[in-house]
DSSP file (Angstrom, degrees, kcal/mol; ACC not computed):
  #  RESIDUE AA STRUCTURE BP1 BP2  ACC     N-H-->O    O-->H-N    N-H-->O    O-->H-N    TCO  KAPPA ALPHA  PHI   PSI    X-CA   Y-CA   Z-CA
    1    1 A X    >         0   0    0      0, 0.0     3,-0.9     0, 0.0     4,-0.0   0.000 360.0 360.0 360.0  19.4   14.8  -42.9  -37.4
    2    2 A X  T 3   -     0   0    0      1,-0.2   112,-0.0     2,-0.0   108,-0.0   0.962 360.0 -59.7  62.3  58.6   18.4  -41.8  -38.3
    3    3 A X  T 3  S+     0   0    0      2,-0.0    -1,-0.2     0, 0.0   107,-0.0   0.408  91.5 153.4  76.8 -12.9   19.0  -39.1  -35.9
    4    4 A X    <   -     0   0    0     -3,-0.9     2,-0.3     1,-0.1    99,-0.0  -0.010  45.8-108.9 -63.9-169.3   15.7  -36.9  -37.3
    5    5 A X        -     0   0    0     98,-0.2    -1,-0.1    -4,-0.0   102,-0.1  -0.931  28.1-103.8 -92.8 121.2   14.2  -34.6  -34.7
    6    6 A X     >  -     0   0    0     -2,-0.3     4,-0.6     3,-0.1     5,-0.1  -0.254  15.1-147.9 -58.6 150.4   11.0  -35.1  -33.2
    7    7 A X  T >4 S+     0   0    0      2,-0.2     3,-1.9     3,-0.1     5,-0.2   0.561  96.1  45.6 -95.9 -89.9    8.5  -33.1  -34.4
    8    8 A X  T 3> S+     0   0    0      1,-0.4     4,-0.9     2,-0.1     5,-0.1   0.137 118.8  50.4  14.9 -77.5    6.3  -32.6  -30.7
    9    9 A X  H 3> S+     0   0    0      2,-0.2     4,-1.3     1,-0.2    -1,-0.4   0.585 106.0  46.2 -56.3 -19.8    9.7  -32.1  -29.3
   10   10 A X  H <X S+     0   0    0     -3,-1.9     4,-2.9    -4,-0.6    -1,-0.2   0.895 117.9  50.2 -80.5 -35.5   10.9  -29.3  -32.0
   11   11 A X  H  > S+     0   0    0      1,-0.2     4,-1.1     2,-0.2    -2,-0.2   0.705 115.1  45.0 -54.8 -18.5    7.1  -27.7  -31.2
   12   12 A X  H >X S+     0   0    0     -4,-0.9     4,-1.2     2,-0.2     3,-1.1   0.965 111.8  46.5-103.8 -68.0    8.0  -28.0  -27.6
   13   13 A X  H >X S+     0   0    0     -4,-1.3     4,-1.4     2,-0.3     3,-1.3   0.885 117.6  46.9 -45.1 -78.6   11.3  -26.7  -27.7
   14   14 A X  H 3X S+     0   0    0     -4,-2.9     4,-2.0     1,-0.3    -1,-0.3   0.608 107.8  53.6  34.4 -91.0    9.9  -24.0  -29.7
   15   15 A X  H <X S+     0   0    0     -4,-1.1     4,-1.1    -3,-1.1    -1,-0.3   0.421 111.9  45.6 -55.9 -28.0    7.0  -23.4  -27.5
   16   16 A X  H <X S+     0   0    0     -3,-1.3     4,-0.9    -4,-1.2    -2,-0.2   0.713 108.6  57.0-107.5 -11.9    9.4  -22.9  -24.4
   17   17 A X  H  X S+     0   0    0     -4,-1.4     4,-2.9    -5,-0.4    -2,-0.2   0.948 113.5  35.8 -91.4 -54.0   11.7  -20.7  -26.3
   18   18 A X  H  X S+     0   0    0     -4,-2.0     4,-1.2     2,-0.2     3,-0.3   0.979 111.5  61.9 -57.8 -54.5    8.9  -17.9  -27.4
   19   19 A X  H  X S+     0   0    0     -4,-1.1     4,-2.1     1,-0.3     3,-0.2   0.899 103.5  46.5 -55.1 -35.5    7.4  -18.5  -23.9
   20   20 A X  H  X S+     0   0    0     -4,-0.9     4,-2.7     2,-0.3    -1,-0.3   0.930 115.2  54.3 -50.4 -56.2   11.1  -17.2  -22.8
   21   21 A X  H  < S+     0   0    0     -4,-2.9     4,-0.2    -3,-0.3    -1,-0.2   0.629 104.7  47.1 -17.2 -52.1   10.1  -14.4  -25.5
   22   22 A X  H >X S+     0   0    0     -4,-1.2     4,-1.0    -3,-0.2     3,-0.7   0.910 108.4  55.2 -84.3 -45.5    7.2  -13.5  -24.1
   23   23 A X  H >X S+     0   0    0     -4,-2.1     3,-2.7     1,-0.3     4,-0.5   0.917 112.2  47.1-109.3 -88.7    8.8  -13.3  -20.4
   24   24 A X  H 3X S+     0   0    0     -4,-2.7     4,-1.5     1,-0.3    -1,-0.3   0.651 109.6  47.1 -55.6 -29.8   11.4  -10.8  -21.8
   25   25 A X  H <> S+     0   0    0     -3,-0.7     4,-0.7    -4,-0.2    -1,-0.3   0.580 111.1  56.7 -97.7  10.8    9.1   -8.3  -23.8
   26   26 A X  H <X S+     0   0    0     -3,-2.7     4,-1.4    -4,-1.0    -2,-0.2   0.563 108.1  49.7 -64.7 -20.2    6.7   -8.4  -20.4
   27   27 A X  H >X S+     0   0    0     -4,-0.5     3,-2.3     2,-0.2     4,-0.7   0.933 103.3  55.2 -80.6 -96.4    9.9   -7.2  -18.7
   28   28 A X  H 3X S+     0   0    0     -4,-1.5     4,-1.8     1,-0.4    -2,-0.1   0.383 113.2  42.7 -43.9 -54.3   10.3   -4.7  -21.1
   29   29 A X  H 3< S+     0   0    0     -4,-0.7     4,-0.5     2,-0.2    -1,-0.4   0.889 106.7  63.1 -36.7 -62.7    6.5   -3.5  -20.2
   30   30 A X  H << S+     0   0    0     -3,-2.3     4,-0.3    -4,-1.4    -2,-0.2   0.782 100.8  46.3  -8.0 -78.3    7.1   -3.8  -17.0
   31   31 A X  H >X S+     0   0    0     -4,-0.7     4,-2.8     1,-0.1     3,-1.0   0.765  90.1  85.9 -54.6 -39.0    9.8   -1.2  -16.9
   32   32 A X  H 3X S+     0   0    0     -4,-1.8     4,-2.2    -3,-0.3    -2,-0.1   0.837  94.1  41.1   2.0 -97.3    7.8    1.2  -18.9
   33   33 A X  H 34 S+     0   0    0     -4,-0.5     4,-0.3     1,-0.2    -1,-0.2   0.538 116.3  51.3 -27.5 -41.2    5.9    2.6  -15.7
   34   34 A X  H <>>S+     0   0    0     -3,-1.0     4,-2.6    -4,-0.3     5,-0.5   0.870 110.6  43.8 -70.9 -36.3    9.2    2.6  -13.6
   35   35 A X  H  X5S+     0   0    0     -4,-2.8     4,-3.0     1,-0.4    -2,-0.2   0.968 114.5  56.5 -66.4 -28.2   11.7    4.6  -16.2
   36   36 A X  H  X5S+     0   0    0     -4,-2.2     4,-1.1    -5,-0.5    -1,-0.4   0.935 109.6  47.2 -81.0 -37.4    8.2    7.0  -16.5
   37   37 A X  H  >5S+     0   0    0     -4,-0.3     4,-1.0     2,-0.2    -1,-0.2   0.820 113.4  42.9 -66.4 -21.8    8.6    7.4  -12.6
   38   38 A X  H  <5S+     0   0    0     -4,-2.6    -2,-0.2     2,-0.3    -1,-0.2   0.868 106.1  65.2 -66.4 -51.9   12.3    8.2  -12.5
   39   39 A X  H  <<S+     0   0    0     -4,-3.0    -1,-0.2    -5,-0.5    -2,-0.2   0.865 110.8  33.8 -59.5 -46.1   11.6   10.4  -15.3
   40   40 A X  H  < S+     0   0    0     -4,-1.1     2,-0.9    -5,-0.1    -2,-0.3   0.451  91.8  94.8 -96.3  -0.9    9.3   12.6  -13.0
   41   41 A X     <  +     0   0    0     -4,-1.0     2,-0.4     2,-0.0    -4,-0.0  -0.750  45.3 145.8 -81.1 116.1   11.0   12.4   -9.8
   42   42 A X        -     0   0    0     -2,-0.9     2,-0.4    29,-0.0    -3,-0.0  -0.996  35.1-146.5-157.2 145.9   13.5   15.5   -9.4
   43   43 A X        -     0   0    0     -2,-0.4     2,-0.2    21,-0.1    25,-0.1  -0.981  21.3-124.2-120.7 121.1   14.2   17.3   -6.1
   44   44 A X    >   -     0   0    0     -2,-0.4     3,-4.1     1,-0.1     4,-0.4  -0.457  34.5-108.5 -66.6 130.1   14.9   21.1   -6.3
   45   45 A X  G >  S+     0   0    0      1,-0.3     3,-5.1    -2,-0.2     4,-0.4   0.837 116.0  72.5 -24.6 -47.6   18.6   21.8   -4.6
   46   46 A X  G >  S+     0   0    0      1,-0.3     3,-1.8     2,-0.2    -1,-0.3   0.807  83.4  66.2 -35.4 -35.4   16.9   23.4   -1.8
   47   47 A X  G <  S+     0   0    0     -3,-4.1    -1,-0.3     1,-0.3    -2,-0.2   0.836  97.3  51.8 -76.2 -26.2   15.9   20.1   -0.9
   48   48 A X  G <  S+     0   0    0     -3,-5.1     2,-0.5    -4,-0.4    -1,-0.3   0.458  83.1 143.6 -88.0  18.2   19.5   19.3   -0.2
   49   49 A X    <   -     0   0    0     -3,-1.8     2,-0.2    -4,-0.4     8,-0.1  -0.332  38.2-154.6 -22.4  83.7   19.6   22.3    1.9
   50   50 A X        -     0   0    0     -2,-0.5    10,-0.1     6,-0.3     9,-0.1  -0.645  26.7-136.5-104.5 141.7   22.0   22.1    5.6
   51   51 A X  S    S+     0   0    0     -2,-0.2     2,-0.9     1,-0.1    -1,-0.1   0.266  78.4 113.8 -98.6  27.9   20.9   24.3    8.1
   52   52 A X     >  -     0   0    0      1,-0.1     4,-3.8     2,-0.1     5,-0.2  -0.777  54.5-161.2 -87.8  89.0   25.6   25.0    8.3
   53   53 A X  T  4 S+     0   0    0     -2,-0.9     4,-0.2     2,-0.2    -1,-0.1   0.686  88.3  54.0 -45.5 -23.4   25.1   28.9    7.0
   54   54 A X  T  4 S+     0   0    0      2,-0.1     4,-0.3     1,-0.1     3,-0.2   0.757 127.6  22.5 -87.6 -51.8   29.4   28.6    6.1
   55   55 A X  T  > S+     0   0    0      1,-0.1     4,-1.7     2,-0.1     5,-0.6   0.719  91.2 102.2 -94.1 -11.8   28.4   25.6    4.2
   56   56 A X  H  X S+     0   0    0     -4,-3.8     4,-2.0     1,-0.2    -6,-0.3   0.872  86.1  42.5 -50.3 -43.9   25.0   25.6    3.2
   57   57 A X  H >4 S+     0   0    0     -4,-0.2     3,-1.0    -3,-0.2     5,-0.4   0.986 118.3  36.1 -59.8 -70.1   25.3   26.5   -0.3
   58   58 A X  H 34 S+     0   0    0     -4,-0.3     4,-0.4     1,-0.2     5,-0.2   0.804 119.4  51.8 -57.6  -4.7   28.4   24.5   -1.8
   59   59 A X  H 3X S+     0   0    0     -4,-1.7     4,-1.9     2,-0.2     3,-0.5   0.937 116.5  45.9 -84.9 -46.4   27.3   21.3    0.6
   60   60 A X  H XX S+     0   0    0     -4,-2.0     2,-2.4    -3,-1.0     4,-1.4   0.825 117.2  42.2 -68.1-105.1   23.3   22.0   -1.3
   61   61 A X  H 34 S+     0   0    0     -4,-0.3    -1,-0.3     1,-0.3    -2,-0.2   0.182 116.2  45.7 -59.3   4.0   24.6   22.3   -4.5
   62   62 A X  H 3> S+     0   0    0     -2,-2.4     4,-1.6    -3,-0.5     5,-0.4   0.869 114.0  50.4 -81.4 -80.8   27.2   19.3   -4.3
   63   63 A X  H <X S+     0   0    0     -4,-1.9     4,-0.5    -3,-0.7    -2,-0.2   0.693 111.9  47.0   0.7 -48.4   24.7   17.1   -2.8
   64   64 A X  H >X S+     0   0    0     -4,-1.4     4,-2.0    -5,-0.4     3,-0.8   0.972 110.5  51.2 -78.7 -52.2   22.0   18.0   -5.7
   65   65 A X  H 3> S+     0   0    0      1,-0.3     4,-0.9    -5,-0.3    -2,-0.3   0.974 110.2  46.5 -69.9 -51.0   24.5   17.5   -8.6
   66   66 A X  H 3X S+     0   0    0     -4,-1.6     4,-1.1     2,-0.3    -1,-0.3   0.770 115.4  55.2 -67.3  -7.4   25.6   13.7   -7.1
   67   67 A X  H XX S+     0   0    0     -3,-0.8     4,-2.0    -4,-0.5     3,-1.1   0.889 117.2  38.0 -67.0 -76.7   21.1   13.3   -6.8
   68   68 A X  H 3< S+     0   0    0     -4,-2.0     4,-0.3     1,-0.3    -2,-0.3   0.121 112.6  49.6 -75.5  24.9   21.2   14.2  -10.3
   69   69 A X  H 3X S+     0   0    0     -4,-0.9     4,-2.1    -5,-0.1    -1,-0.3   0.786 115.9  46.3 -54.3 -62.7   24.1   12.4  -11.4
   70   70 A X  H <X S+     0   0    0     -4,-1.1     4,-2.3    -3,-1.1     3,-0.4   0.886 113.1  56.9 -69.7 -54.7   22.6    9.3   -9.7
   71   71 A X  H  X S+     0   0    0     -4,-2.0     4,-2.3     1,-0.3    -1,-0.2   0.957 104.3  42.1 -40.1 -77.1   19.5   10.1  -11.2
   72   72 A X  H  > S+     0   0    0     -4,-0.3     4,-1.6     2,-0.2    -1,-0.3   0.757 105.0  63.4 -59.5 -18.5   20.1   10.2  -14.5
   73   73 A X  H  X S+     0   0    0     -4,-2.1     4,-0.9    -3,-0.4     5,-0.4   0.973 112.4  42.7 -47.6 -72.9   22.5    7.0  -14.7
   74   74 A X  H  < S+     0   0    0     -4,-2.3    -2,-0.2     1,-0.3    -1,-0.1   0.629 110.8  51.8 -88.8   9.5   19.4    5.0  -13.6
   75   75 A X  H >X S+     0   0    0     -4,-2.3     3,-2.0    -5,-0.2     4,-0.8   0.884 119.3  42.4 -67.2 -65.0   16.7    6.9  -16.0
   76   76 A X  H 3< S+     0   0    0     -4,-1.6     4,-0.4     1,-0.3    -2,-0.2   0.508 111.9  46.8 -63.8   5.0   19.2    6.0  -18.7
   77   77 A X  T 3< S+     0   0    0     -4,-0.9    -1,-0.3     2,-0.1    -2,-0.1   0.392 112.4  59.0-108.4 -10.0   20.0    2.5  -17.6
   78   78 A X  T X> S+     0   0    0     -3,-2.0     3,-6.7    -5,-0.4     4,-1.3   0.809 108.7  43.1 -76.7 -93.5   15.7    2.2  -17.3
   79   79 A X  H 3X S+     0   0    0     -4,-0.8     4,-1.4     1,-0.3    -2,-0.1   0.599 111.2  52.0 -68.3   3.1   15.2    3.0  -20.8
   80   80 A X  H 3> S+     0   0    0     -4,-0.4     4,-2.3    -5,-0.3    -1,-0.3   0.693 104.9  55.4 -75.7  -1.1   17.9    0.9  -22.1
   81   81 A X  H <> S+     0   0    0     -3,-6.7     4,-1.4     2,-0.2     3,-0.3   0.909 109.1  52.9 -93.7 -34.3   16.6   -2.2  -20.1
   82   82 A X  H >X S+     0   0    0     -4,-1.3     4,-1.9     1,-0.2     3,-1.7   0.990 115.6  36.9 -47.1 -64.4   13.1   -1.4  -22.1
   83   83 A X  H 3< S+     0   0    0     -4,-1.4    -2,-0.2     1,-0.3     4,-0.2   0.553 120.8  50.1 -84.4 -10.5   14.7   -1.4  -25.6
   84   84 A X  H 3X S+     0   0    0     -4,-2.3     4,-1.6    -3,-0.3    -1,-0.3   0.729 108.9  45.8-100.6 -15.2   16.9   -4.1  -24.6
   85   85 A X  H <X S+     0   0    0     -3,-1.7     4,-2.5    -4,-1.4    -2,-0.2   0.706 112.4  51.0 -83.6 -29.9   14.5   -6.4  -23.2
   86   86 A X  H  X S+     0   0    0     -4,-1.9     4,-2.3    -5,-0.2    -2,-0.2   0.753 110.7  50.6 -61.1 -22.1   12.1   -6.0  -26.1
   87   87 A X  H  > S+     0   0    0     -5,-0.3     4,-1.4     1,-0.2     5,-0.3   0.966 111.5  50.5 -80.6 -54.1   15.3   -6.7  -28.7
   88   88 A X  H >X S+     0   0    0     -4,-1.6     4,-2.4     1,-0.3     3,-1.8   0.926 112.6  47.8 -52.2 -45.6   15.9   -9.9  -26.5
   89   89 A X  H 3X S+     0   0    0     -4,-2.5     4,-0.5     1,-0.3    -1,-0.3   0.886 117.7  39.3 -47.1 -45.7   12.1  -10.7  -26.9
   90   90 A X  H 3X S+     0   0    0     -4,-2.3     4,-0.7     1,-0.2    -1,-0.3   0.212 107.6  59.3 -73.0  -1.8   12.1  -10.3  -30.4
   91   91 A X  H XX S+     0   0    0     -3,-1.8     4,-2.4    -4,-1.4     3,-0.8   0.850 110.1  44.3-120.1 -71.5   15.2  -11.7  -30.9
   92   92 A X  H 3X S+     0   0    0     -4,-2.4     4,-1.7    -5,-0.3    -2,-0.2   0.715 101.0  68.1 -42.9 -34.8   13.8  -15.3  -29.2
   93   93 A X  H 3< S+     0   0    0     -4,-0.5    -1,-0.3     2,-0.3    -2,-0.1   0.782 106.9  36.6 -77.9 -49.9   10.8  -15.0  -31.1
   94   94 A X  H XX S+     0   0    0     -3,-0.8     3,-3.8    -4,-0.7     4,-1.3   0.960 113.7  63.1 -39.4 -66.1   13.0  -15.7  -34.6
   95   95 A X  H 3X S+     0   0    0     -4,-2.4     4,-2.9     1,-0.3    -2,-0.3   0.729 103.7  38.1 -58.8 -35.4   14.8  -17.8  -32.8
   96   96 A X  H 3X S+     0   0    0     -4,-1.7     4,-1.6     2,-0.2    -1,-0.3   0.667 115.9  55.6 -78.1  -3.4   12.2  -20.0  -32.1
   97   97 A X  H X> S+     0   0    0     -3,-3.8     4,-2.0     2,-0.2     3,-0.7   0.988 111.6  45.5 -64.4 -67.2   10.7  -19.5  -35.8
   98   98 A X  H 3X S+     0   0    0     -4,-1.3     4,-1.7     2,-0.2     5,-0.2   0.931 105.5  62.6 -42.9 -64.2   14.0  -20.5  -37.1
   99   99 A X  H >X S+     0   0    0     -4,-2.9     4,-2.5     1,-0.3     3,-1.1   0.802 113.0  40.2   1.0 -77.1   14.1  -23.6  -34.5
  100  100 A X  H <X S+     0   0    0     -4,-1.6     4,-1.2    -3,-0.7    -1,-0.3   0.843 113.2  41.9 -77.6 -25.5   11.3  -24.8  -36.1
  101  101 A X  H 3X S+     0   0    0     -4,-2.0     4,-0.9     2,-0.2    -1,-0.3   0.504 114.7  60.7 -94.3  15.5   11.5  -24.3  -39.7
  102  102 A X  H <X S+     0   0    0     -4,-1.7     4,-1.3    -3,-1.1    -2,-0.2   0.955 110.2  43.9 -23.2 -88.7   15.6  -25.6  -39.1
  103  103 A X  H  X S+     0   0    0     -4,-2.5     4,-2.4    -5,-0.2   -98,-0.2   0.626 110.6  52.8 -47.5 -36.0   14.2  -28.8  -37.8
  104  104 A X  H  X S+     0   0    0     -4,-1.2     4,-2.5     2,-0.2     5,-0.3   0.904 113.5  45.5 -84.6 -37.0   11.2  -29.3  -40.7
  105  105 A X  H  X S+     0   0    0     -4,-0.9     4,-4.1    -5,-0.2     5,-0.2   0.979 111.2  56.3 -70.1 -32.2   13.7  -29.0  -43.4
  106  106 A X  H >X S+     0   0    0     -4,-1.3     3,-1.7     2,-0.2     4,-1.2   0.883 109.6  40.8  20.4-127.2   15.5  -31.2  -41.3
  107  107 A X  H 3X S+     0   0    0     -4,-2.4     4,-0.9     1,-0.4    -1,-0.2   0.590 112.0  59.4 -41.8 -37.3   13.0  -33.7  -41.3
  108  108 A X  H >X S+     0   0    0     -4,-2.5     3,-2.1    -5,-0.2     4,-1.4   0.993 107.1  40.2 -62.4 -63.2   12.3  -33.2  -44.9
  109  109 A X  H <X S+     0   0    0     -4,-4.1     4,-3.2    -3,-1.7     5,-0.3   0.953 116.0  50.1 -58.0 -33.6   15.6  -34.0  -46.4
  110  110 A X  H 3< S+     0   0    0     -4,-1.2     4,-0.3    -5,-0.2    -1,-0.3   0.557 106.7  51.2 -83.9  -0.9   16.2  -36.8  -44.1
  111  111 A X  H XX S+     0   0    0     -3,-2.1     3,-1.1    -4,-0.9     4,-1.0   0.912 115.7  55.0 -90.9 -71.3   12.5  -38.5  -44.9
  112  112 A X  H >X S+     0   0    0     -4,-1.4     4,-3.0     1,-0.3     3,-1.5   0.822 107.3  44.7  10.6 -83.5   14.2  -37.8  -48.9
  113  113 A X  H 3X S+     0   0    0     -4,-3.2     4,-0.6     1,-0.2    -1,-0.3   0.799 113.6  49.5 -65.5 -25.1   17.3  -39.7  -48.2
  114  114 A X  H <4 S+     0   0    0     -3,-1.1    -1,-0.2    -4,-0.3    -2,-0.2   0.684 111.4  49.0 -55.6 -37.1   15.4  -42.6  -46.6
  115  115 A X  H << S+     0   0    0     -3,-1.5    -2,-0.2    -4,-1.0    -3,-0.2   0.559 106.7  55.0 -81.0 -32.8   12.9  -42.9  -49.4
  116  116 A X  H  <        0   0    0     -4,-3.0    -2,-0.2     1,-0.2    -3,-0.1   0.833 360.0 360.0 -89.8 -12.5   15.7  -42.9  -52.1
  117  117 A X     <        0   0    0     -4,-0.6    -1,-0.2     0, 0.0    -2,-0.1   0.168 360.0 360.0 -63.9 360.0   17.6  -46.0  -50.4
């Protein structure tokens, strides 16, 4: 057929490419719930608390700041893995629109140039 592209196979292609879509903005959901747990888990210094009377403070309050250090990396590494897994969805989701309408103009001109021979 001169190279054209099937069309079953561009839907397929298509079809496997959104499904990929879908899979990434379900991640994205996914994560929601966790970044909302993260978000409320916080331990008052006390909790790092050594029962060393010469150390107890600067060991507690060293100990708390690397918690919340640690913490906050992974909130903020949470909610980029939402917004980034939705962009990726959405981002596939074109891609497989374009795919297809690529392939039907595709398939148009090249039904054209066949017809004009």
């Amino acid at each position: 057929d001169g190279g054209s592209a099937d069309p079953p196979a561009a839907q397929a292609a298509g079809d496997a490419i959104r499904a990929e879509g879908a899979r990434w903005r379900e991640m994205s959901e996914q994560t929601k719930p966790i970044l909302s747990q993260v978000g409320q888990m916080w331990l008052a210094p006390i909790a790092f608390a050594v029962a060393d009377p010469i150390s107890a403070g600067p060991v507690m309050l060293d100990n708390f700041s690397i918690y919340n250090d640690v913490r906050e990396s992974l909130q903020k590494k949470l909610s980029g893995a939402v917004e980034e897994f939705l962009q990726i969805g959405m981002a596939l989701e074109k891609l497989a629109q374009e795919y297809e309408n690529s392939d039907h103009r595709s398939l148009i001109r090249l039904g054209e140039i066949y017809k004009a021979g």
